[in-house]
Every structure is written in structure tokens, then in C-alpha cells.
C-alpha positions in Angstrom: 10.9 -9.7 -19.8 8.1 -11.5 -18.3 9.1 -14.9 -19.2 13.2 -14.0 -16.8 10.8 -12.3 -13.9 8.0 -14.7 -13.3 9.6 -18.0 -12.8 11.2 -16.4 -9.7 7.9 -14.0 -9.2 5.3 -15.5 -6.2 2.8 -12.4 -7.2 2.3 -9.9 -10.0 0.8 -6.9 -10.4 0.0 -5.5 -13.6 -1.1 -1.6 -14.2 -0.8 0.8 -17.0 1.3 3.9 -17.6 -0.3 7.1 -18.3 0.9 7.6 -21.4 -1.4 7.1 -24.8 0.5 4.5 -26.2 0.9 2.2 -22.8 -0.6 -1.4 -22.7 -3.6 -1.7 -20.9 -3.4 -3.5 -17.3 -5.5 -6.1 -17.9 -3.8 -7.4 -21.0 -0.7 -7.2 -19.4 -2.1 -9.5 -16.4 -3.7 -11.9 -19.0 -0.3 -12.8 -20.5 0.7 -13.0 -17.0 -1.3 -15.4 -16.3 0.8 -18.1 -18.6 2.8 -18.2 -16.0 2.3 -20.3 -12.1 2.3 -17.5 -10.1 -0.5 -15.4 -9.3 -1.2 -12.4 -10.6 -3.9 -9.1 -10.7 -4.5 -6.1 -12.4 -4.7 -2.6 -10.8 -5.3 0.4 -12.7 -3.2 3.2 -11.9 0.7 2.5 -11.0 0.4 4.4 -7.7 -2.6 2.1 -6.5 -0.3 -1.0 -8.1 2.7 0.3 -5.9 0.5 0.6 -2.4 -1.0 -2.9 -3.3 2.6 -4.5 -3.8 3.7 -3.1 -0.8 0.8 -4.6 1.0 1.7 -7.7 -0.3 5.0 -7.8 0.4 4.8 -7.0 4.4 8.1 -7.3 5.9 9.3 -10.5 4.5 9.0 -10.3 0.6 10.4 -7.0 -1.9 8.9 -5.2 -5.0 10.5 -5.0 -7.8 8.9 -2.3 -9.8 9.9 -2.7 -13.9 8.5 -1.7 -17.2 8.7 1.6 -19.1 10.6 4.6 -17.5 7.0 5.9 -17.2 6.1 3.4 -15.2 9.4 3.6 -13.1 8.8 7.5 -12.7 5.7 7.0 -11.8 6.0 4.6 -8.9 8.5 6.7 -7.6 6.7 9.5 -7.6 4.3 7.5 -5.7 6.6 6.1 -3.1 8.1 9.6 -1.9 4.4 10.9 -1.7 3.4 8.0 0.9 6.5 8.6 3.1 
């Protein structure tokens, strides 16, 4: 997945489900890191959403992707902050 997102990526953000098998954040960001865009690791995905959205200001979008935990999660976490 990474190697069809990142070439067209300018920033990722990498966090970790809550769920016992998921990857941990930082790993995820370290293969990240192959690749030239920039990149970070934040710990929870609702943290990871607000940070994106920081990011991205008005002229940029988030793409949120991974596991439907993750998915779930972050959108759990958008309808909270509107």
C-alpha cells in the first residue's frame, strides 16, 4: 500500500489502531521513511486525524487508510470534533 500512496504523499502520518494485534506507529513511520516525503508518528488515530487536518489547512486533503479499525476510528474522531 505504501509503496501506490507515498510517491503522490507530500506528508504522512503514521499511528496505531487499538486493537492487540495492530503495528506499532513508529514502525509504521520508519518504513515510511523509504520513501521522499516526510513523515511522523503520532500515537493514537484521533490525535493522528487532528494533526493531518492541521497540516492540510485549506489547500491539501487527508486521506485516512489502513485497517477498518483505523478507518472507524478516525471517523469516530472526526464527528466528535464537529
Amino acid at each position: 500500500m505504501l509503496q501506490e500512496i507515498l510517491p503522490r504523499t507530500s506528508h504522512i502520518i503514521t499511528t496505531k489502531a487499538e486493537h492487540p494485534r495492530a503495528m506499532d506507529a513508529a514502525a509504521l513511520e520508519k518504513q515510511a521513511s523509504n520513501y521522499p516525503c516526510s513523515s511522523e508518528a503520532v500515537s493514537n488515530v484521533q490525535d493522528a486525524l487532528s494533526r493531518a487536518i492541521q497540516l492540510a489547512g485549506d489547500e491539501k486533503i487527508v486521506l485516512v487508510t489502513g485497517s477498518i479499525f483505523v478507518a472507524a476510528s478516525a471517523r469516530i474522531a472526526w464527528f466528535e470534533d464537529q
